[in-house]
Backbone as CSV, one residue per row, in Angstrom:
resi,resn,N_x,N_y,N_z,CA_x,CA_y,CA_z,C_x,C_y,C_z
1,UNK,0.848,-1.187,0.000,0.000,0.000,0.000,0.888,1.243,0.000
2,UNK,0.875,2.409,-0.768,1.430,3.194,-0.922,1.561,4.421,0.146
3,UNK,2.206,4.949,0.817,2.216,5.992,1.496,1.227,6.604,1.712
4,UNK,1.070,7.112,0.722,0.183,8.314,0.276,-1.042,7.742,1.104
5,UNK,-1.778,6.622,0.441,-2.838,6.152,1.017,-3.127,5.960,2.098
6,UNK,-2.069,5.089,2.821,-1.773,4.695,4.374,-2.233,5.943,5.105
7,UNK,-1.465,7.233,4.555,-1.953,8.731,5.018,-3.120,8.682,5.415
8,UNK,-3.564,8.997,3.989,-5.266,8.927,4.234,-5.930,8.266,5.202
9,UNK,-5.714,7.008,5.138,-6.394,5.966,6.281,-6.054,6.463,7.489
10,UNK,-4.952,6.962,7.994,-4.448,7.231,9.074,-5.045,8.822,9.546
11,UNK,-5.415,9.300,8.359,-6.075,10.609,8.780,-7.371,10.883,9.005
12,UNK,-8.487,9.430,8.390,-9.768,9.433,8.866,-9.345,8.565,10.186
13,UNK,-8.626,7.915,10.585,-9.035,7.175,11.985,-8.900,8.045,13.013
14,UNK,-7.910,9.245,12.557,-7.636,9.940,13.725,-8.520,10.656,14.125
15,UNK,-9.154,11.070,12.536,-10.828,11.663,12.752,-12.411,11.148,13.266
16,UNK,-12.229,10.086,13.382,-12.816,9.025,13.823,-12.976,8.896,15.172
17,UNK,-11.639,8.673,15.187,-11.248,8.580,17.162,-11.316,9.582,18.260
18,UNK,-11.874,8.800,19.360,-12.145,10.120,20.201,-11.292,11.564,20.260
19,UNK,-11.521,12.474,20.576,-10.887,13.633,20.548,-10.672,14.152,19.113
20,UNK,-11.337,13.582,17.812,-11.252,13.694,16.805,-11.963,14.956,16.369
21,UNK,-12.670,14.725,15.068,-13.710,15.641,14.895,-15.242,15.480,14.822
22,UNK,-15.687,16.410,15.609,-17.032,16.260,16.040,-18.101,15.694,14.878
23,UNK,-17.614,16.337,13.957,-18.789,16.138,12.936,-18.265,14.925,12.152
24,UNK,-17.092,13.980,11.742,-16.519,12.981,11.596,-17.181,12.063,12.553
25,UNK,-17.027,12.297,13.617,-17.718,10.781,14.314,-18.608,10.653,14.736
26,UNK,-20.017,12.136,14.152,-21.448,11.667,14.310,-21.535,10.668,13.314
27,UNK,-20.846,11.077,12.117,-21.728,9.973,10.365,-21.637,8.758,11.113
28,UNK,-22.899,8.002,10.207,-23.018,6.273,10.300,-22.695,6.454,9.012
29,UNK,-22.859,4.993,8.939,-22.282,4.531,7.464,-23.218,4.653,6.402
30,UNK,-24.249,5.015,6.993,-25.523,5.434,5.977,-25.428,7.219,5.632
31,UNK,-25.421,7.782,6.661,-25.129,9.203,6.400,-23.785,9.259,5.148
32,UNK,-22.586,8.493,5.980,-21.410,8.693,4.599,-21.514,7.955,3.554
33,UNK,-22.661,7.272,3.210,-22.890,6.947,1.868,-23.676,7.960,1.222
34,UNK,-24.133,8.377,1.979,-25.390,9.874,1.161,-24.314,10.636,0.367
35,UNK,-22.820,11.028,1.687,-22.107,12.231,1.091,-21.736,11.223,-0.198
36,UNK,-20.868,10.007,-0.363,-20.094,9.461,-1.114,-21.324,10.219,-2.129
37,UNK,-22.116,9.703,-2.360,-23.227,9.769,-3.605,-22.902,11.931,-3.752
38,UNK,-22.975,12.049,-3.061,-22.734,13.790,-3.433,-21.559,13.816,-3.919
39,UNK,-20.717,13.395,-3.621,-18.739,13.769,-4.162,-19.287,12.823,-5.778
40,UNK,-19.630,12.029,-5.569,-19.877,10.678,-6.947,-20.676,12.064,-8.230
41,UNK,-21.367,12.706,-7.601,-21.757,13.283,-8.684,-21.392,14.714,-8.761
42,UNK,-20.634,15.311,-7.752,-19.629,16.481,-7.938,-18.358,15.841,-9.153
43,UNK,-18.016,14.827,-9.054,-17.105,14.133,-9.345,-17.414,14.125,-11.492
44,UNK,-19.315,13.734,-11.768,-19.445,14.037,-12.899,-19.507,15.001,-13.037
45,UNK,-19.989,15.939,-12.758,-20.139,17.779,-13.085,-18.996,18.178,-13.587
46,UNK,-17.794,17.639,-12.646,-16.635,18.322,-12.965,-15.672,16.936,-14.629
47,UNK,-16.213,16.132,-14.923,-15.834,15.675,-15.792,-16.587,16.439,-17.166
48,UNK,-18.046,16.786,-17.107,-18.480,17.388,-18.522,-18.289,18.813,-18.493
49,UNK,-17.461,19.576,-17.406,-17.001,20.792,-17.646,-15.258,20.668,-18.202
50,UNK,-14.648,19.634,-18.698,-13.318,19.164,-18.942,-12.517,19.573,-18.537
51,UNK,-12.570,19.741,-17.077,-11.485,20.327,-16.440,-10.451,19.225,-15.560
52,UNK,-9.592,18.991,-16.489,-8.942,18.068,-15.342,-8.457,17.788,-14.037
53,UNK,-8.358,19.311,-14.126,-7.807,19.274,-12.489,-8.954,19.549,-11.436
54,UNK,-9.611,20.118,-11.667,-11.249,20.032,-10.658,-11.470,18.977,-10.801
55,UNK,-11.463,17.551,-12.053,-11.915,16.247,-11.692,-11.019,15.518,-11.140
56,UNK,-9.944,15.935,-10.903,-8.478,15.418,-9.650,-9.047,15.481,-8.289
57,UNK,-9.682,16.573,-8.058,-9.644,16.748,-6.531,-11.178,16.502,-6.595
58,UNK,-12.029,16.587,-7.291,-12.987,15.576,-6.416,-13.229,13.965,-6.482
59,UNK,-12.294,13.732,-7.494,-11.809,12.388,-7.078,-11.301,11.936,-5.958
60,UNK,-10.797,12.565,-5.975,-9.669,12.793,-4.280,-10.720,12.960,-2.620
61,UNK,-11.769,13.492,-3.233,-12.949,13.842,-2.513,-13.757,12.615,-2.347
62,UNK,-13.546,11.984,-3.764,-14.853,10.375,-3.769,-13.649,9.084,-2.816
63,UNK,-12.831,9.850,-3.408,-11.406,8.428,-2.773,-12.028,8.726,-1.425
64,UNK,-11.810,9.975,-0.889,-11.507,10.262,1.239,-13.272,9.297,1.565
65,UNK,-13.869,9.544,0.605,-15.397,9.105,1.210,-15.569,7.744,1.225
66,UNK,-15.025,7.010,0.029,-15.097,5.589,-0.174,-14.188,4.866,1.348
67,UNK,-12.808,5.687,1.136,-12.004,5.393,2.885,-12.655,5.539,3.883
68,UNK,-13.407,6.567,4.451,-15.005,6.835,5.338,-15.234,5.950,5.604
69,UNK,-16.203,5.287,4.890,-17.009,4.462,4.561,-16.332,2.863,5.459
70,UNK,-15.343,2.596,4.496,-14.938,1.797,5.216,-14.012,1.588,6.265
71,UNK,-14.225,2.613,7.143,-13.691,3.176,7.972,-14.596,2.680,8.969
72,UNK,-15.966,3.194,9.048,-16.792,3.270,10.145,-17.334,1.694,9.894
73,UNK,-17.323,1.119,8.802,-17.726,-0.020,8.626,-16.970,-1.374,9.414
74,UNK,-15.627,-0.840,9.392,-14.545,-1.386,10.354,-14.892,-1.284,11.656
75,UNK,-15.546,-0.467,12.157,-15.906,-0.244,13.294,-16.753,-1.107,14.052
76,UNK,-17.676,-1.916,12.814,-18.243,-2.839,13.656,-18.147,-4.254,12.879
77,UNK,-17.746,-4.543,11.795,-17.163,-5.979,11.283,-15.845,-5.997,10.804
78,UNK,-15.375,-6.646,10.994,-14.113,-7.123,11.116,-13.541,-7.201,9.171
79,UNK,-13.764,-5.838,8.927,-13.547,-5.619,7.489,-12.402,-4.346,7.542
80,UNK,-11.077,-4.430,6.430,-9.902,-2.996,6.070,-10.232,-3.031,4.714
81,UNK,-9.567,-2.017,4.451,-9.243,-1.594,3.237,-8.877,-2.560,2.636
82,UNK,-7.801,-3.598,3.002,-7.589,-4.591,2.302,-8.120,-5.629,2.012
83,UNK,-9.172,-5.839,2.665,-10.073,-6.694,2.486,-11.063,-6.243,1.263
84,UNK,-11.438,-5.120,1.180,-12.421,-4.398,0.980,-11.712,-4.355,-0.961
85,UNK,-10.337,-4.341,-1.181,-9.642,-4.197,-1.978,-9.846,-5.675,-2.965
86,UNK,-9.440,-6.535,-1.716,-9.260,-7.910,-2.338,-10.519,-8.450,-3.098
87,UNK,-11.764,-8.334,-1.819,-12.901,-8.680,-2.507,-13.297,-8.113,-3.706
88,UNK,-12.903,-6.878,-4.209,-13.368,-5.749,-5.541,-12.910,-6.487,-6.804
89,UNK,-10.934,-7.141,-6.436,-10.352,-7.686,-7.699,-10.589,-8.824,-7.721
90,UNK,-11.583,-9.618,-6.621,-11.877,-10.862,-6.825,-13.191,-10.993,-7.818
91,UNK,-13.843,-10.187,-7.641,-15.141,-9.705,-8.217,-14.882,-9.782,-9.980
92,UNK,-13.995,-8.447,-9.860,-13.366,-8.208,-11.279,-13.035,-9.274,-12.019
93,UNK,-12.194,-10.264,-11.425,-11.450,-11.189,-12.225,-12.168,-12.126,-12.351
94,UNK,-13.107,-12.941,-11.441,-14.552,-13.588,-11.934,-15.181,-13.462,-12.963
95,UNK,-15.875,-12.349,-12.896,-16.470,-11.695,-13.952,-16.114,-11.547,-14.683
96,UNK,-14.338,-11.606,-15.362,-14.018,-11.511,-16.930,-13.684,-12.574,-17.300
97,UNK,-14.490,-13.851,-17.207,-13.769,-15.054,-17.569,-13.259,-14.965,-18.902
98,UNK,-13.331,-13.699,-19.731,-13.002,-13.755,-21.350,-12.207,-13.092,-21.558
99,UNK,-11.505,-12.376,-20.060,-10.010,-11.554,-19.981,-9.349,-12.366,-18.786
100,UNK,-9.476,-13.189,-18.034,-8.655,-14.023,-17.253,-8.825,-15.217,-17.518
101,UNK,-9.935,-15.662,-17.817,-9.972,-17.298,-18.454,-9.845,-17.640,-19.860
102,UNK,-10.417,-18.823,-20.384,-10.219,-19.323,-21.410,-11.467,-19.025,-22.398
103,UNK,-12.605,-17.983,-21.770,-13.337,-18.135,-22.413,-13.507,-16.269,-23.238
104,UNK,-13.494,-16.987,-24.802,-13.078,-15.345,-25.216,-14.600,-14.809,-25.501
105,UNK,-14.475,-13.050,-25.500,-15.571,-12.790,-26.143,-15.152,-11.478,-27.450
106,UNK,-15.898,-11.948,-28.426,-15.392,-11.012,-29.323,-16.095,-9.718,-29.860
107,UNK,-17.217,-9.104,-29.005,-17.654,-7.976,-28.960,-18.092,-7.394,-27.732
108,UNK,-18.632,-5.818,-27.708,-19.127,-6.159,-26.336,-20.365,-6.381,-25.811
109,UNK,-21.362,-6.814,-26.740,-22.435,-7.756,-26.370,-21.949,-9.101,-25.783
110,UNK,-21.029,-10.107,-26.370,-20.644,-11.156,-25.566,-20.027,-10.982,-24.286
111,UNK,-19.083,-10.223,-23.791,-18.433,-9.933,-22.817,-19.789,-9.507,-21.446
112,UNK,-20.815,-9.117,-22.312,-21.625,-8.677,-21.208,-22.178,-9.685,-20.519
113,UNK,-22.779,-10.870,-21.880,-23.025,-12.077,-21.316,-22.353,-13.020,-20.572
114,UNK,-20.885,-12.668,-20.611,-20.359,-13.872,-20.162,-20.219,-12.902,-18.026
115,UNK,-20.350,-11.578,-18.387,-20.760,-11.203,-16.551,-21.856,-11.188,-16.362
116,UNK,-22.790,-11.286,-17.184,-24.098,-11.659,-16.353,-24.411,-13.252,-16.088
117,UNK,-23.662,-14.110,-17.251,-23.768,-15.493,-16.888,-23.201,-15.731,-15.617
118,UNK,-21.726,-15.087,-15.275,-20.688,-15.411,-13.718,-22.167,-14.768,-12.847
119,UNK,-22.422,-13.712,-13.247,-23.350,-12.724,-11.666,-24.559,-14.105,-11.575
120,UNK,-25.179,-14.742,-12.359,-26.363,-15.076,-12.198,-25.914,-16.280,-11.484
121,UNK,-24.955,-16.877,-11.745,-23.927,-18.699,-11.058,-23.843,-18.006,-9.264
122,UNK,-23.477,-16.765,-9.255,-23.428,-15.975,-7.757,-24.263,-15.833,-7.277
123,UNK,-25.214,-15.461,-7.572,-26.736,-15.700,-7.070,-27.245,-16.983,-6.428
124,UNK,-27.123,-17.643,-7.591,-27.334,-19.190,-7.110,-26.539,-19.439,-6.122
125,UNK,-25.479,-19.486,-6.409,-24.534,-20.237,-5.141,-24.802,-19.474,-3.698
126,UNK,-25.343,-18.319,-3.570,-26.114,-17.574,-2.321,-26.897,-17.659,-2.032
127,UNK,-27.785,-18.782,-2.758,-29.254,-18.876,-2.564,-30.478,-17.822,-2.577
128,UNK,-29.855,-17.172,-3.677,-30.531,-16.100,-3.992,-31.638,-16.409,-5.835
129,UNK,-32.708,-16.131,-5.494,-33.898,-16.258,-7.039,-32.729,-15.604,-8.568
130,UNK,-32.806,-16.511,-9.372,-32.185,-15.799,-10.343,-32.924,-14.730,-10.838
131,UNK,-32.226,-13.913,-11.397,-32.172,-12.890,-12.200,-32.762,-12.776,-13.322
132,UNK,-33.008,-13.863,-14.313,-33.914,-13.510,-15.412,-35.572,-13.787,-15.140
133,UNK,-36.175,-13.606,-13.756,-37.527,-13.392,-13.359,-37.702,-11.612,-14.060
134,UNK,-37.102,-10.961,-14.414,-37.246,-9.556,-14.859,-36.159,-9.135,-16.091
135,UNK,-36.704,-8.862,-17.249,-35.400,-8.066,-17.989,-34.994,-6.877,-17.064
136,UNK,-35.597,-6.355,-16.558,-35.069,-5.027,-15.982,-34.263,-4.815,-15.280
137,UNK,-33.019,-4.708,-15.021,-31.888,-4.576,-14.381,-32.154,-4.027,-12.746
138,UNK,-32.058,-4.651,-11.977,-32.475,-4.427,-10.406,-31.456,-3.007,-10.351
139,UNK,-31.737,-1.761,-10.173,-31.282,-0.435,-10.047,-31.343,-0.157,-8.541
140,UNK,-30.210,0.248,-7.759,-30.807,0.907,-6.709,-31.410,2.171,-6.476
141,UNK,-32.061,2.125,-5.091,-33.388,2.774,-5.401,-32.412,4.477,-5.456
142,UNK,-31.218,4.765,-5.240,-30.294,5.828,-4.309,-29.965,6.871,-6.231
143,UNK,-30.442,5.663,-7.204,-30.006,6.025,-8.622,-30.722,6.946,-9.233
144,UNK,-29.861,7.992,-9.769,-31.205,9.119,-10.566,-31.941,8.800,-11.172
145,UNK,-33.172,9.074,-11.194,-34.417,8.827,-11.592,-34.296,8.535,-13.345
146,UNK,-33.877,9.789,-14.011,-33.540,10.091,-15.233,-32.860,8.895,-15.808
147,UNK,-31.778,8.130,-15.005,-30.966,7.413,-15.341,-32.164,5.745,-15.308
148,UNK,-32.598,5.655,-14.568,-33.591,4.768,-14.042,-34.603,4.726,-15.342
149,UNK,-34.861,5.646,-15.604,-36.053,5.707,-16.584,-35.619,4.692,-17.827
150,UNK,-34.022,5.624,-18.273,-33.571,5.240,-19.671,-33.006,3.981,-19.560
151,UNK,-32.788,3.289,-18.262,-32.144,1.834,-18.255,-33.491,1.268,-18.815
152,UNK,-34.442,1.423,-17.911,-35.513,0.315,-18.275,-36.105,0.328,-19.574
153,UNK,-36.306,1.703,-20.146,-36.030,1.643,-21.686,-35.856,1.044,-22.443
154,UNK,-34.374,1.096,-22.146,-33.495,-0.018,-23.023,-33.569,-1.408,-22.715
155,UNK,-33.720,-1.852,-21.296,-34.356,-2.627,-21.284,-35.442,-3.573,-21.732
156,UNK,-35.898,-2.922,-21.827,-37.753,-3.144,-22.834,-37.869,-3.220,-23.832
157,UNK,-36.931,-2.590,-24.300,-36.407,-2.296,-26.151,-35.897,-3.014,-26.321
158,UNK,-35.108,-4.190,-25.731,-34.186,-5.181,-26.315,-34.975,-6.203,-26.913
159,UNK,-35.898,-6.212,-26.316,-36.897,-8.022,-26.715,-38.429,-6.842,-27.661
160,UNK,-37.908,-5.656,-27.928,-39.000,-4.944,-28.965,-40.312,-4.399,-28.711
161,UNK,-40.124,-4.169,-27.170,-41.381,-3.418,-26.522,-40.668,-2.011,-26.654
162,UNK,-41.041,-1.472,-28.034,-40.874,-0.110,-28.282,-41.464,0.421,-29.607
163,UNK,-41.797,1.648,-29.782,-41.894,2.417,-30.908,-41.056,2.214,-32.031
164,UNK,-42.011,1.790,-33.209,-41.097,0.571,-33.830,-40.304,2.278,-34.879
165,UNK,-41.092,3.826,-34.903,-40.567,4.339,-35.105,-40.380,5.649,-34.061
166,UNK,-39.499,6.930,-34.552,-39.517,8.031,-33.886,-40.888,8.577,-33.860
167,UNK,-41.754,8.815,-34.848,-43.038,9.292,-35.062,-43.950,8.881,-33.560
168,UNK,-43.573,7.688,-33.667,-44.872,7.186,-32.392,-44.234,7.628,-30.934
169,UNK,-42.802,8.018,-31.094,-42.197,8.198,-29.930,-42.990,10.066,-29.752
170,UNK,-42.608,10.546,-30.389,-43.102,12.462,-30.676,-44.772,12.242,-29.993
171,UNK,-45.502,11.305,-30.444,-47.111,11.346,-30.198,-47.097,10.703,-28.710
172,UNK,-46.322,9.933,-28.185,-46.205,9.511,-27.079,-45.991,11.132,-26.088
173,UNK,-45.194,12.044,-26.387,-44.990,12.999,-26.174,-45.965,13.637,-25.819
174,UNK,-46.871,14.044,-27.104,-48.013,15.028,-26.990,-48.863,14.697,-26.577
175,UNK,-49.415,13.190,-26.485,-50.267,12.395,-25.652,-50.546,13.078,-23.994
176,UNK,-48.870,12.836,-23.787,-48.931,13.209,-22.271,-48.706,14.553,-21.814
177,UNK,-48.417,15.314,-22.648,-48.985,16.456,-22.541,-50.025,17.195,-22.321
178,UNK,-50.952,16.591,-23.407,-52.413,16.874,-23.274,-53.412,16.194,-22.223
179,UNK,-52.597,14.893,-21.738,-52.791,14.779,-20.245,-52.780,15.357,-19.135
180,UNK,-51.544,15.745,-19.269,-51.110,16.495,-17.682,-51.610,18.360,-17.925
181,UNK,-52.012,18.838,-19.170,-52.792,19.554,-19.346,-54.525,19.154,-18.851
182,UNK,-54.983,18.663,-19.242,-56.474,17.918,-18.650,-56.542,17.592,-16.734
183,UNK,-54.819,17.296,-16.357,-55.276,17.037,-15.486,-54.871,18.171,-14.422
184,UNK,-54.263,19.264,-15.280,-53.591,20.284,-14.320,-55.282,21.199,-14.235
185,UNK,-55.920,21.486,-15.365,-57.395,21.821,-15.231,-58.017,21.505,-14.024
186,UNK,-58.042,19.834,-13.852,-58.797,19.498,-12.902,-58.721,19.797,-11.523
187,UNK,-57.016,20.268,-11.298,-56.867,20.611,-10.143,-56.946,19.747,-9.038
188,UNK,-56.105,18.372,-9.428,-56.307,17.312,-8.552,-54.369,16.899,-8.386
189,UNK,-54.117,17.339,-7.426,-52.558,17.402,-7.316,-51.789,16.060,-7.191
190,UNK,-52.539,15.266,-6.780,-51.879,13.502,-7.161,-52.151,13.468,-8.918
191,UNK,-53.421,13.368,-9.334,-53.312,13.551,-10.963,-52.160,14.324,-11.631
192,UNK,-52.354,15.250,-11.250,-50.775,16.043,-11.422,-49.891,15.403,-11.677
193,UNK,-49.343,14.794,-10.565,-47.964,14.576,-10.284,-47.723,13.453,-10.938
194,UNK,-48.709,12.160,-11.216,-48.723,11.451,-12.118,-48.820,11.591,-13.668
195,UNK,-49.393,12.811,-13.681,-48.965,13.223,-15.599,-47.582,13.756,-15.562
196,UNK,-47.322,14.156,-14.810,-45.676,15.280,-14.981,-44.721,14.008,-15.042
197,UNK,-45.184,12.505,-14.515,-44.332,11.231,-14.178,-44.322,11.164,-15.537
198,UNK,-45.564,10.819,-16.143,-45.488,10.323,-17.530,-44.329,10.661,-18.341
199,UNK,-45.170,12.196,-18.393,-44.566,13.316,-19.088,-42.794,12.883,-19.197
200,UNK,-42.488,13.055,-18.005,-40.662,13.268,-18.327,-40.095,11.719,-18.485
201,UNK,-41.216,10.443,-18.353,-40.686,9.354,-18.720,-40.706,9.511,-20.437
202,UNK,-41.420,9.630,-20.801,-41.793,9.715,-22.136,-40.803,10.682,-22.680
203,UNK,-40.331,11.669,-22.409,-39.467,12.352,-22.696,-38.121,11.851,-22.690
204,UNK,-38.165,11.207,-21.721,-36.363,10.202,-21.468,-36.586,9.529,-22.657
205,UNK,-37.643,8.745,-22.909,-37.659,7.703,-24.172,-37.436,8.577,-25.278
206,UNK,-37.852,9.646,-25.746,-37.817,10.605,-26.813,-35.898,10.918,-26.828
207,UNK,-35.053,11.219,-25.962,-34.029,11.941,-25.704,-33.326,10.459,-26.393
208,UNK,-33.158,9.201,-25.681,-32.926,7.800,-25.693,-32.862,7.463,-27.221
209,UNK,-34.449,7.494,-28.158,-34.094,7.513,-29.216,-33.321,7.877,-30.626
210,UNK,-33.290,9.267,-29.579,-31.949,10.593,-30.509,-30.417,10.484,-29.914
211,UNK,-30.894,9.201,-29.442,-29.523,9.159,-29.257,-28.662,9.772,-28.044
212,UNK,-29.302,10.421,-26.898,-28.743,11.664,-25.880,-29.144,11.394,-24.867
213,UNK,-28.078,10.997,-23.541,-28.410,10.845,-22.477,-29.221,11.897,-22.001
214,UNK,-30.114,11.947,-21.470,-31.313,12.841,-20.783,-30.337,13.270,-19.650
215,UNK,-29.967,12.305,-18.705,-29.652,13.279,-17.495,-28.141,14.319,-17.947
216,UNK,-27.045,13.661,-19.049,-26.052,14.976,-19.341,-26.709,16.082,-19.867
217,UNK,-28.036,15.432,-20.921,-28.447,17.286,-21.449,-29.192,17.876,-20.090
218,UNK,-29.234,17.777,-19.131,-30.547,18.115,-18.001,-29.377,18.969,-17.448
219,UNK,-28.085,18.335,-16.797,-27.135,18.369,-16.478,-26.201,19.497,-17.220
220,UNK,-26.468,20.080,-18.489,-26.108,20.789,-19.291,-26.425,22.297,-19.473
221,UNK,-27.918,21.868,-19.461,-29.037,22.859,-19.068,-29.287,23.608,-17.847
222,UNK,-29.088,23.341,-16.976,-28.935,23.611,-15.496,-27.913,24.453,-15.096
223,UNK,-26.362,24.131,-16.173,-25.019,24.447,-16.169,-25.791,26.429,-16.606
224,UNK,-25.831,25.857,-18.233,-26.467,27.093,-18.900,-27.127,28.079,-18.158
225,UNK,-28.232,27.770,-17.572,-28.983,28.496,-16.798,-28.502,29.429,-15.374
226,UNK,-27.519,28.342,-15.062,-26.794,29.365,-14.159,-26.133,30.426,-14.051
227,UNK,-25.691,29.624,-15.348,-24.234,30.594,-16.404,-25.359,32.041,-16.482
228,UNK,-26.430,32.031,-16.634,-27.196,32.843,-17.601,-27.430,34.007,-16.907
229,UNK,-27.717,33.231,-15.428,-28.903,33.785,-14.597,-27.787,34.726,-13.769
230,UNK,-26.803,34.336,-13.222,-25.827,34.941,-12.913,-25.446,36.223,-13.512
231,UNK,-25.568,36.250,-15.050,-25.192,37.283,-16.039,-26.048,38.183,-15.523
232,UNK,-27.817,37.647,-15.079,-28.822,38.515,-15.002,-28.919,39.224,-13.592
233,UNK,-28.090,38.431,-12.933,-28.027,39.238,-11.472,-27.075,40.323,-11.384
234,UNK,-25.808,39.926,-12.759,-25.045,41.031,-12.259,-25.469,42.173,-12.960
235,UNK,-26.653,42.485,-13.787,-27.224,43.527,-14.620,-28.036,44.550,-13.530
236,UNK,-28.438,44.050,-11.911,-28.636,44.524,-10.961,-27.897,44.811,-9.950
237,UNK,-26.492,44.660,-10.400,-25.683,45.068,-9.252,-25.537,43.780,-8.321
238,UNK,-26.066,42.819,-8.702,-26.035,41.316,-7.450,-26.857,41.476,-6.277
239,UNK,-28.045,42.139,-6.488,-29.109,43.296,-5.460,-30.268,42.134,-5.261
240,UNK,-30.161,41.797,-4.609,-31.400,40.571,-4.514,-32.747,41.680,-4.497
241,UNK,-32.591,43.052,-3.546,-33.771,43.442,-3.506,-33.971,43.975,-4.930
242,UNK,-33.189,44.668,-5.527,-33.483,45.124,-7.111,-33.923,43.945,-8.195
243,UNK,-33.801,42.827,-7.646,-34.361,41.965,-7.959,-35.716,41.508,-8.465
244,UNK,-35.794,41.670,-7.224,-37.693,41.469,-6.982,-37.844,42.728,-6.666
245,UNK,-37.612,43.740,-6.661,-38.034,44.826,-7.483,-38.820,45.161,-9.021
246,UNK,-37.919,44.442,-9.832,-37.861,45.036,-11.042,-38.762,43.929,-11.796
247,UNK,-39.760,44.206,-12.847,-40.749,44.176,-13.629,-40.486,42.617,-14.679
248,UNK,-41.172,41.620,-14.660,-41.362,40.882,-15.453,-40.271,41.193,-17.044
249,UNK,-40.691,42.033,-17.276,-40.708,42.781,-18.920,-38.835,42.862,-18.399
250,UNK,-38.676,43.370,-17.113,-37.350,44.034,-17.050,-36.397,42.897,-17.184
251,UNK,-37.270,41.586,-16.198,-36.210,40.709,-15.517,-35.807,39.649,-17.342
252,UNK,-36.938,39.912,-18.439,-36.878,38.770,-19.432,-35.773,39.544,-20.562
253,UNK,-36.065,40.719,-20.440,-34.898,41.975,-21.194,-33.470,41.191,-20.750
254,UNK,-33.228,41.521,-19.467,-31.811,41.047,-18.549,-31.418,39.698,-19.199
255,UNK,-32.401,39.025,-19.128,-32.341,37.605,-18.882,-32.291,37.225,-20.968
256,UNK,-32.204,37.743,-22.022,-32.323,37.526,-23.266,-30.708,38.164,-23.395
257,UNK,-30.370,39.402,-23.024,-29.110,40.012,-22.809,-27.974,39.393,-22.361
258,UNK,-28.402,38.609,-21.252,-27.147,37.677,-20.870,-26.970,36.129,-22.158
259,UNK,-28.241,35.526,-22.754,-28.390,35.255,-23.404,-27.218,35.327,-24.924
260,UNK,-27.455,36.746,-24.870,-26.514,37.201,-26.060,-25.382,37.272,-25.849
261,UNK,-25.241,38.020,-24.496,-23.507,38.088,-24.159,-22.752,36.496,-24.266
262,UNK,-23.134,35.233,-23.987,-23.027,34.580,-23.659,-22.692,33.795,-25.109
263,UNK,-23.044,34.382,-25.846,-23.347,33.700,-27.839,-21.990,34.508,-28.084
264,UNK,-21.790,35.503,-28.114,-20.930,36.678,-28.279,-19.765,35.726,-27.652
265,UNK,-19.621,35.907,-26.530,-18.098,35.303,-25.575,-17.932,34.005,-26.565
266,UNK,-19.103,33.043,-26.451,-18.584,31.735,-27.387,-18.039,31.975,-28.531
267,UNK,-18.539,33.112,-29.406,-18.627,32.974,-30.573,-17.025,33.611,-30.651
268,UNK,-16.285,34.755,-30.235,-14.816,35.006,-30.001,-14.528,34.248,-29.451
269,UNK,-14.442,33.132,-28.695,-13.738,31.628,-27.859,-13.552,30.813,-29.143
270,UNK,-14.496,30.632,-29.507,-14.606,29.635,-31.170,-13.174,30.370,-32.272
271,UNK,-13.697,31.716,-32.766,-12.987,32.376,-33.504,-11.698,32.466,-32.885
272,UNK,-11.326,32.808,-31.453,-9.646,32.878,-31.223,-8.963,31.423,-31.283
């Protein structure tokens, strides 16, 4: 084990251990899986902004949490890092019987089969129900929704439970639109919330067919908007009260302006 690491380990136990830090040795191992899942997706943000070195250090951020983790987990079964290590490349090397064994695969549709054939032999041998009672890939429940949607998708789509074109995918669209329109009328807020479900499932399937992960463009969009909105705060001085002050008409002016500035900066970024 390398220095460096040993560090680390040696710097959550100390945090850990009495006289440590307060807020270090409230987490359970459920609380520091929440954060892991926050650094896990600080960790993508900073990969589709291509910054390498912001995706260094919150790597570095997912590493200290994953150590956490099994840190406090040590605390009550008789599990280290090295254990925790061994079992991962035991996993790994199982599962590629067509990169450690004799059995080859020559695309990566076969390779997939030959780890779901090892995962499903693991099951069994745990006395656990196999796995093909569902095409749908058992997701945990902790997984973005967005992401959840488009697995089962594809899922469903493999054996041809799908829109055999784009056309029927677009009307699937407006369908539920004109649903969750009918049912926003009615003013029945569970109806609601079940058309808006539709709605953005149907939309994942629409994104899915063009080819585009839903949650990076969501993820993209969100980026944009900040980028935007920011532009529009500083057109007030950063005045929260001039803010909500100022007039519909004023705030969509601001807000089309940053818009442009923003086309402008790209468009000299492109050209230099």
């Amino acid at each position: 084990m390398s220095s460096s690491l040993q560090d680390l380990l040696q710097t959550i136990h100390i945090l850990r251990s009495p006289g440590g830090c307060p807020w270090d040795h409230r987490q359970t191992l459920t609380s520091a899986a929440h954060h892991l899942l926050d650094e896990a997706a600080e960790l993508l943000e900073a990969t589709h902004e291509g910054d390498g070195g912001h995706a260094a250090e919150e790597l570095a951020d997912l590493l200290f949490m994953v150590c956490f983790c099994i840190e406090i987990l040590h605390e009550e079964h008789p599990v280290d890092f090295a254990e925790i290590a061994r079992l991962g490349n035991a996993k790994l090397v199982r599962r590629h019987p067509h990169v450690f064994g004799d059995r080859r695969a020559e695309d990566t549709a076969e390779s997939q089969q030959r780890w779901n054939e090892v995962k499903a032999a693991e099951r069994l041998e745990r006395g656990l129900p196999a796995e093909h009672e569902s095409l749908l890939k058992d997701l945990p429940a902790a997984a973005a929704p967005l992401h959840q949607a488009r697995q089962y998708q594809k899922d469903a789509a493999e054996v041809g439970f799908d829109w055999p074109d784009l056309a029927g995918v677009w009307d699937k669209v407006r369908e539920e639109m004109a649903e969750l329109t009918q049912a926003s009328a009615g003013g029945d807020p569970a109806a609601v919330e079940h058309e808006v479900g539709d709605l953005l499932f149907a939309v994942v399937n629409l994104a899915r067919r063009l080819e585009i992960r839903p949650d990076v463009a969501l993820r993209k969009a969100n980026r944009r908007f900040r980028r935007r909105f920011r532009r529009l705060e500083s057109r007030f001085g950063g005045s929260r009260e001039r803010l909500r002050q100022a007039s519909l008409e004023e705030l969509e002016s601001a807000w089309q302006a940053a818009k442009a500035e923003e086309r402008s900066a790209q468009a000299e970024q492109d050209g230099g």
